[in-house]
C-alpha positions in Angstrom: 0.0 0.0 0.0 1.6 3.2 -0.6 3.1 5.6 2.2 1.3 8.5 0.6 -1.9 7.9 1.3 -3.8 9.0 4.5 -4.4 6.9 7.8 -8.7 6.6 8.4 -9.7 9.3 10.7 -12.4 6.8 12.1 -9.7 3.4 13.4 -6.2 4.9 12.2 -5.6 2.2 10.0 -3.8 2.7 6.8 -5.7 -0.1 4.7 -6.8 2.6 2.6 -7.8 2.7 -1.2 -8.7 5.5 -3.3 -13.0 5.7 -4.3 -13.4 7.6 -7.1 -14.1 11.4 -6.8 -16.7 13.3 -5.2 -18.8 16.3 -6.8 -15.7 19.0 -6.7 -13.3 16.6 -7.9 -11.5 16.0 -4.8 -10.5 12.1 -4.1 -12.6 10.2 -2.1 -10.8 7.5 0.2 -12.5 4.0 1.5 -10.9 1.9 4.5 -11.1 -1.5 4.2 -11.1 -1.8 7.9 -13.9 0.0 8.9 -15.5 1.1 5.7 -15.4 4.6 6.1 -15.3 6.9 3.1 -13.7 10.3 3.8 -11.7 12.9 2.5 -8.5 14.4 2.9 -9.3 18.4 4.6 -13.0 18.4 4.2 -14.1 21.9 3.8 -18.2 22.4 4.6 -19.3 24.8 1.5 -22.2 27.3 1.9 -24.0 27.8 -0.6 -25.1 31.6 -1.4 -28.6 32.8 -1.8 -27.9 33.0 -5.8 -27.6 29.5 -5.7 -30.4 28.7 -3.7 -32.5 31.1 -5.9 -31.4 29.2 -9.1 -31.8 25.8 -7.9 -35.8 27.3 -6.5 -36.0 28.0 -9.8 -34.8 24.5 -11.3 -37.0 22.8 -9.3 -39.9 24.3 -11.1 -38.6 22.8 -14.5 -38.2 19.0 -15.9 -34.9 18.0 -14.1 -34.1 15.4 -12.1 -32.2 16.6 -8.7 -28.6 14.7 -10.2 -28.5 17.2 -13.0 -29.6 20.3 -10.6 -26.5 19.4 -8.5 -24.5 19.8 -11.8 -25.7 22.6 -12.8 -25.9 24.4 -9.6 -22.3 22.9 -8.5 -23.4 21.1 -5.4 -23.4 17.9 -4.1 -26.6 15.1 -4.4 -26.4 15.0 -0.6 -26.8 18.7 0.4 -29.3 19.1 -2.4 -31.7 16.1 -1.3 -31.5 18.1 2.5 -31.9 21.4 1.2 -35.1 20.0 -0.7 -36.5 18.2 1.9 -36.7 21.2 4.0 -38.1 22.9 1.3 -40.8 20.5 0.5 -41.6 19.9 3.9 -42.0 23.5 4.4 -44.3 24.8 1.3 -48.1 25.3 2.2 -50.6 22.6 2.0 -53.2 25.2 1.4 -53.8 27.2 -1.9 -53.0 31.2 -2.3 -55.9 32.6 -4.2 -57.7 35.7 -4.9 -60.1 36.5 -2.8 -64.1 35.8 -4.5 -67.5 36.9 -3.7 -70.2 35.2 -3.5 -71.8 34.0 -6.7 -71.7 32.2 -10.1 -68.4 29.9 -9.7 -67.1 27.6 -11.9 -65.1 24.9 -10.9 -63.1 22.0 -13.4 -61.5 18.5 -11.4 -59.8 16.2 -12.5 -57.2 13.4 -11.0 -53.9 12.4 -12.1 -51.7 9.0 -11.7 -48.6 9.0 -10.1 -46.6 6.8 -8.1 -43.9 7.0 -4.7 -41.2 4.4 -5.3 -42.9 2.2 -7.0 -45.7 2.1 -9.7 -47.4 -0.1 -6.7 -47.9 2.4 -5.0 -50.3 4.2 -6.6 -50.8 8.0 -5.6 -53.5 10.2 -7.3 -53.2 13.9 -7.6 -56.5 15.9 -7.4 -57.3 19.1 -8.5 -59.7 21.9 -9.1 -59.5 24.9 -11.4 -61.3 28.4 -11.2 -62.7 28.6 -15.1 -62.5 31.9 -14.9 -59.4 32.9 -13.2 -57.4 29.5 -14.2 -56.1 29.3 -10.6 -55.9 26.3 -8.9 -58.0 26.4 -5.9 -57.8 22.9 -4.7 -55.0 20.1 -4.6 -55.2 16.7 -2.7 -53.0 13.5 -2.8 -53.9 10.2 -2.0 -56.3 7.9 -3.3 -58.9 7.5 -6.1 -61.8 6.3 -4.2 -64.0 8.4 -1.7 -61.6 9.5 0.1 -59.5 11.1 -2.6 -63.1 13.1 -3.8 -63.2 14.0 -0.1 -60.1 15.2 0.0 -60.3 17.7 -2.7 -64.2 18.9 -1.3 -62.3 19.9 1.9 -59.4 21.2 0.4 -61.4 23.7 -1.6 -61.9 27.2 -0.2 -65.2 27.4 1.2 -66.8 30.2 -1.1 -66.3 27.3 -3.6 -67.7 24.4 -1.4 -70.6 27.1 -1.1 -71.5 28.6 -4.9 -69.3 26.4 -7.5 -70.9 24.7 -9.8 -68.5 21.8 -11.0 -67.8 19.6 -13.7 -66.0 16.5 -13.4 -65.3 13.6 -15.9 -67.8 10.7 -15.2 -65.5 9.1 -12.1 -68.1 7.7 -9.6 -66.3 8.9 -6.5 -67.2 12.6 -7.3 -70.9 11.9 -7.5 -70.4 10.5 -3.6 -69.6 13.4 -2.4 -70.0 16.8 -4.5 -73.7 18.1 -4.1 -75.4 16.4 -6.6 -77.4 20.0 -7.7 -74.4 21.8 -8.1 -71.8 19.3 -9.9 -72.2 17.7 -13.7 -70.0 14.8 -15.5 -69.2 15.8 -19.0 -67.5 13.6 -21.5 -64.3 15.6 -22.8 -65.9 16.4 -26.2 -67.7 19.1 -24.0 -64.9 21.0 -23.4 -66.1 21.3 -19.4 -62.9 20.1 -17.9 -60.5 21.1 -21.0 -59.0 23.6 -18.6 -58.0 21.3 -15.7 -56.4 18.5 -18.6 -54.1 20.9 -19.9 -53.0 21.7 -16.8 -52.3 18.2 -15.8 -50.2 18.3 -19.2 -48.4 21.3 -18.0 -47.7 19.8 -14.2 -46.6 16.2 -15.7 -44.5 18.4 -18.2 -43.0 20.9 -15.4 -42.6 18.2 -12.3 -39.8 16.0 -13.1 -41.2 13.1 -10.8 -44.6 13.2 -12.4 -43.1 12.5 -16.1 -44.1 9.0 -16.9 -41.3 6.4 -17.9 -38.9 8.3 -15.6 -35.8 7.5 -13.2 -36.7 10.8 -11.3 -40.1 9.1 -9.5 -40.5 10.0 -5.8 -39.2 7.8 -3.2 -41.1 10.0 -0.2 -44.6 10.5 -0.2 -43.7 13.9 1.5 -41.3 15.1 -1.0 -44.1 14.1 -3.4 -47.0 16.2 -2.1 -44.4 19.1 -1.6 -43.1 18.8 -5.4 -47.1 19.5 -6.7 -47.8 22.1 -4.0 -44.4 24.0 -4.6 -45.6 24.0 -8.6 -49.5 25.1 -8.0 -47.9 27.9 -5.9 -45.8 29.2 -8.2 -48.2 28.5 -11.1 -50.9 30.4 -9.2 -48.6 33.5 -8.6 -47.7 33.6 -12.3 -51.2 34.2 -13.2 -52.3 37.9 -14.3 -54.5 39.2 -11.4 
C-alpha cells in the first residue's frame, strides 16, 4: 500500500484505497477496515442565496435533482437536504384571490402517479377556477372516496358554497360533491378542457410526475411538496 496515502480518521488504519471522486473533484478515500469513506481536509461549503434562488428555480422545471446538483455545482447529498426542507415546508393550502359570492365555476380532474414504485399508486386531485385559471384545490392520495373528499375539503369554502363543478364521469365525485351543483361531461364538451391541460403542463414541469422516468419519488412527502411547490408558483404567475 503506498506511504502517501492517509491513515482513516475513524480506526487509524492505513488499509486505505482511493474511491473515485466526489462532486468538486477531490479524491474520495475507503478503509477497508472499517469502511469509512472520507476525504483528505473536508471543507463544509455554503452555498449563497444566488444559488439557492437558481436551484428554487430548477425545481420548477423538468430535471431530475442529479442534473440540478451539476448545474448548480453542489453535491446530491446537500441538495436532497436542502429540498427536503423545502418540500416539507411549502403550504398545504392554496394562495388565491379572494371571491364573492356568486356564479363559480369549478373543473377536477385526478392524475396517476406513483412513490417508489408504480405499486404504490398516488393520485393527484385538482380543481381549477374557469375563470381565473387558478388552482383552488389540490389533494394527494387515493382515487376512491376519500381522494373526492379530500379535494371537497381542500377547496376554499366560497367554492364548497356557490361552484358549480364539472367533473369527468369518475363515480367517486358523484359520492360526495352536491349532486345539484356538480355535472359529469365527457371531454368532447370542453367542461374540464382547462384542468387536462394543466395536468399536461404539471406532468410536463414536475420531473417526478413524467411518466417512464428515473426521477419518480421515493417519499410520499417530497411528493406532495413537489405539486404544492408547482401550483404555488403557477398560481402566482397568473395575471391578477
Amino acid at each position: 500500500m503506498s506511504a502517501s496515502l492517509p491513515a482513516c480518521p475513524a480506526c487509524d488504519s492505513t488499509h486505505i484505497v482511493k474511491n473515485g471522486k466526489i462532486h468538486n473533484g477531490k479524491q474520495n478515500y475507503k478503509c477497508r477496515s472499517c469502511g469509512r469513506q472520507f476525504v483528505q481536509d473536508p471543507q463544509n461549503k455554503v452555498i449563497d442565496p444566488v444559488t439557492k434562488m437558481l436551484i428554487d428555480k430548477l425545481l420548477l422545471e423538468k430535471i431530475p435533482l442529479a442534473g440540478i446538483a451539476r448545474v448548480a455545482g453542489v453535491s446530491e447529498l446537500w441538495l436532497q437536504h436542502y429540498v427536503n426542507e423545502k418540500y416539507q415546508a411549502v403550504s398545504r393550502q392554496v394562495k388565491v384571490q379572494a371571491k364573492k359570492k356568486g356564479k363559480l365555476t369549478i373543473q377536477c380532474d385526478e392524475m396517476w402517479s406513483f412513490v417508489l414504485h408504480k405499486g404504490n399508486k398516488q393520485w393527484i386531485w385538482l380543481a381549477l377556477d374557469a375563470k381565473t385559471r387558478e388552482i383552488v384545490g389540490v389533494y394527494v392520495g387515493n382515487r376512491g372516496r376519500e381522494g373526492a373528499q379530500g379535494l371537497w375539503n381542500a377547496l376554499p369554502g366560497v367554492y364548497r358554497q356557490c361552484a358549480v363543478s364539472y367533473t369527468d364521469f369518475w363515480s367517486a365525485y358523484d359520492e360526495v360533491f352536491p349532486r345539484k351543483r356538480h355535472q359529469s361531461v365527457g371531454k368532447e364538451s370542453g367542461k374540464t378542457s382547462y384542468i387536462e391541460r394543466f395536468n399536461c403542463t404539471l406532468r410536463q414541469r414536475v420531473s417526478r410526475l413524467v411518466r417512464r422516468t428515473l426521477s419518480f419519488s421515493k417519499k410520499l412527502e417530497n411528493h406532495i411538496g413537489a405539486v404544492w411547490y408547482f401550483v404555488h408558483h403557477y398560481n402566482a404567475s397568473l395575471p391578477i
